[in-house]
C-alpha positions in Angstrom: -49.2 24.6 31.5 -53.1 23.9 31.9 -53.6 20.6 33.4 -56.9 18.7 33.8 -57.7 17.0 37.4 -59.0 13.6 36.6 -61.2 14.2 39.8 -64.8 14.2 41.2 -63.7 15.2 44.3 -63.6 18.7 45.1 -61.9 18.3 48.0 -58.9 16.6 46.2 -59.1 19.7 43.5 -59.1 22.3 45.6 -55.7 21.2 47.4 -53.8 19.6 44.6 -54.8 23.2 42.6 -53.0 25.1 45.5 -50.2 22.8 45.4 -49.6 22.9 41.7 -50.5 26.5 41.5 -46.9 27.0 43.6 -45.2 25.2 40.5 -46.7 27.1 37.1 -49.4 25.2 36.4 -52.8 25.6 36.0 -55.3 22.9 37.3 -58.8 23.0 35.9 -62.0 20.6 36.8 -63.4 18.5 34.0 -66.4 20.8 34.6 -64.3 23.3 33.3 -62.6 21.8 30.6 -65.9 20.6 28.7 -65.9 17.4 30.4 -69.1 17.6 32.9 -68.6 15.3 35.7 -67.5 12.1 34.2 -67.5 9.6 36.6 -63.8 6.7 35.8 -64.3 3.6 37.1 -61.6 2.6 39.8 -60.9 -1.5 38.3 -57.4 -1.2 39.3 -55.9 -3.5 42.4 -53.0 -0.9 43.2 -53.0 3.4 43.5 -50.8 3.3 40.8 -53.3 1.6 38.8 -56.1 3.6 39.5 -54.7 6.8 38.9 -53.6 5.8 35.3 -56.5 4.6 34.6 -58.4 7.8 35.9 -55.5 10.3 34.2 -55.6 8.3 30.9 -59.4 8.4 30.2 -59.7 12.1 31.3 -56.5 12.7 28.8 -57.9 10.5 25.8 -61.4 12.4 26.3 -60.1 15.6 26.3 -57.3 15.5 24.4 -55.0 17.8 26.6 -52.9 16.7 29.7 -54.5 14.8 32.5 -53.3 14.7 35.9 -55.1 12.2 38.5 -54.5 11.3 42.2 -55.3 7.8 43.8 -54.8 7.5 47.6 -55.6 5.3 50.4 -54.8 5.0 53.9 -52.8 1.9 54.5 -53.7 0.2 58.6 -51.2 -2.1 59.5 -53.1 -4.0 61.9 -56.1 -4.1 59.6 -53.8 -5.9 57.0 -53.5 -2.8 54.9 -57.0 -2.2 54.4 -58.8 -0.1 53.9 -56.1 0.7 51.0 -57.0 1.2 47.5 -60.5 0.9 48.7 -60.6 3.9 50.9 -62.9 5.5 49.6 -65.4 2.9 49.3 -64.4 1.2 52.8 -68.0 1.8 54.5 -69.6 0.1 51.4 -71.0 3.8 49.9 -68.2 5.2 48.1 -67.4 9.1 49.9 -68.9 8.2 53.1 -65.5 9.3 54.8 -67.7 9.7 58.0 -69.0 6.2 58.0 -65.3 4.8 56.8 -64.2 6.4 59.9 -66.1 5.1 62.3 -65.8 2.2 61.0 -62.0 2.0 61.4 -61.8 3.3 64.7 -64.2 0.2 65.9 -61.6 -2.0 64.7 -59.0 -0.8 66.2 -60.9 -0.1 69.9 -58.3 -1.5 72.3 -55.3 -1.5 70.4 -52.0 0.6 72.0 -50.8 3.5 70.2 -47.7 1.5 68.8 -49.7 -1.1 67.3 -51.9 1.9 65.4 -49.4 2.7 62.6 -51.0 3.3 59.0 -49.2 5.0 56.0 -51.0 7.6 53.7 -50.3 6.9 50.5 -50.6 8.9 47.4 -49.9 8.3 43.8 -49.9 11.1 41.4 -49.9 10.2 37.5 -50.0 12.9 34.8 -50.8 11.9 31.1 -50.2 13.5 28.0 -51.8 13.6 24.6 -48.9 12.3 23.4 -48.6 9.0 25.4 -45.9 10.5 27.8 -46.8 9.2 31.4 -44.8 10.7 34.5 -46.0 9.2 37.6 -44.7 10.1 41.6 -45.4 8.3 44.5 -46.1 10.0 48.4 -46.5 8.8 51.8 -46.5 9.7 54.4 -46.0 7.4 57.8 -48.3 7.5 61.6 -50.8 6.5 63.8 -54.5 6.0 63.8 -55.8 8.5 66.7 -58.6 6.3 69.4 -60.8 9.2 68.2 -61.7 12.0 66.1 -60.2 14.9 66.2 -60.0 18.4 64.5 -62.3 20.3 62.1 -59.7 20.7 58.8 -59.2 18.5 56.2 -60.9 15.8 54.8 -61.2 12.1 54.3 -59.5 10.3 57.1 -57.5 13.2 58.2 -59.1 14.0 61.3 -58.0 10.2 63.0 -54.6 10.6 61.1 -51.4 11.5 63.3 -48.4 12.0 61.3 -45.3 10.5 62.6 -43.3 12.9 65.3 -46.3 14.6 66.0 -49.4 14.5 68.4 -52.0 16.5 65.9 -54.0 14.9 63.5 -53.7 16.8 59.9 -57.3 17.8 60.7 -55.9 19.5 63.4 -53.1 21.0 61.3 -53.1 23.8 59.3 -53.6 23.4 55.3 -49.8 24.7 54.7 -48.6 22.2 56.6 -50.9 19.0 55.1 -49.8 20.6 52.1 -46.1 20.8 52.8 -45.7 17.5 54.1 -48.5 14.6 53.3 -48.9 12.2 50.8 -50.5 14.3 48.4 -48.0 16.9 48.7 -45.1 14.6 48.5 -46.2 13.0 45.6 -46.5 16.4 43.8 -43.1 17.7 44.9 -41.9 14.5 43.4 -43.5 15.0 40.1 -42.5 18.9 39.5 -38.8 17.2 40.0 -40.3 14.9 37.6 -41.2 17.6 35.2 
């Protein structure tokens, strides 16, 4: 099946392309599907929202089946934030450096135990038809005091999962794959499927 990523983000293609890949299906950009680089407006208030809204438009443009991703990176000690605004949380939306730094400033002091944050992904795929299936990921740790590792993307590299002393930028790709949000969520929705 030939799936469209409801995605800008080429980062977020390239990874949710080699997880889907595992499961039959083939992910293409909306470059690649006719679509140029349509830009959906994020209006929602939860990750659920956002990636309906995202899947839906790319869908109802294109006519074929639309698959989008909203995530965020939930800090308990920052009340949650910065959330479903994650990637807008240093005021320029995709400055993931700036976000970061940002974050670890306001957390400067704090003990590891009170650094825990949850990865969150939502994962909602849209057909033509109206059919919506929609899986949830997340994945549970600790905001690192600093930056650390080269791999990934996004808030990765200040990212520990749970049980371990890595951060996923620090991690191989397999295993981000295998066991974050993103991956999680996708698992979920080939059971889905």
């Amino acid at each position: 099946m030939t799936i469209i990523a409801a995605t800008q983000n080429k980062n977020k293609l390239r990874e949710i392309g080699q997880i889907t890949k595992e499961f039959g299906m083939e992910l293409i950009s909306q470059a690649d599907a006719g679509l140029g680089s349509v830009d959906v407006e994020e209006t929602g208030s939860t990750c659920e929202e956002n990636s309906y809204i995202k899947a839906k438009a790319i869908c109802d443009l294109s006519g074929k089946p639309a698959v989008a991703d909203d995530s965020g990176l939930f800090v308990d000690a920052l009340g949650g934030a910065p959330g479903v605004n994650s990637a807008r949380y240093s005021g320029v939306h995709g400055d993931d450096a700036a976000a970061r730094k940002i974050i670890l400033r306001q957390m400067e002091g704090l003990p590891y135990k009170k650094r825990t944050a949850t990865f969150v992904c939502v994962i909602t795929l849209v057909y033509p038809d109206g059919r919506v299936i929609s899986a949830k990921g997340e994945c549970k740790g600790h905001i690192s005091t600093e930056e650390r590792g080269s791999g990934g993307f996004g808030y990765d590299s200040i990212f520990i999962p749970e049980g371990k002393r890595r951060t996923f930028a620090e991690m191989t790709q397999e295993y981000k794959n295998e066991n974050g949000h993103r991956g999680l969520a996708l698992k979920k929705l080939r059971e889905m499927l």
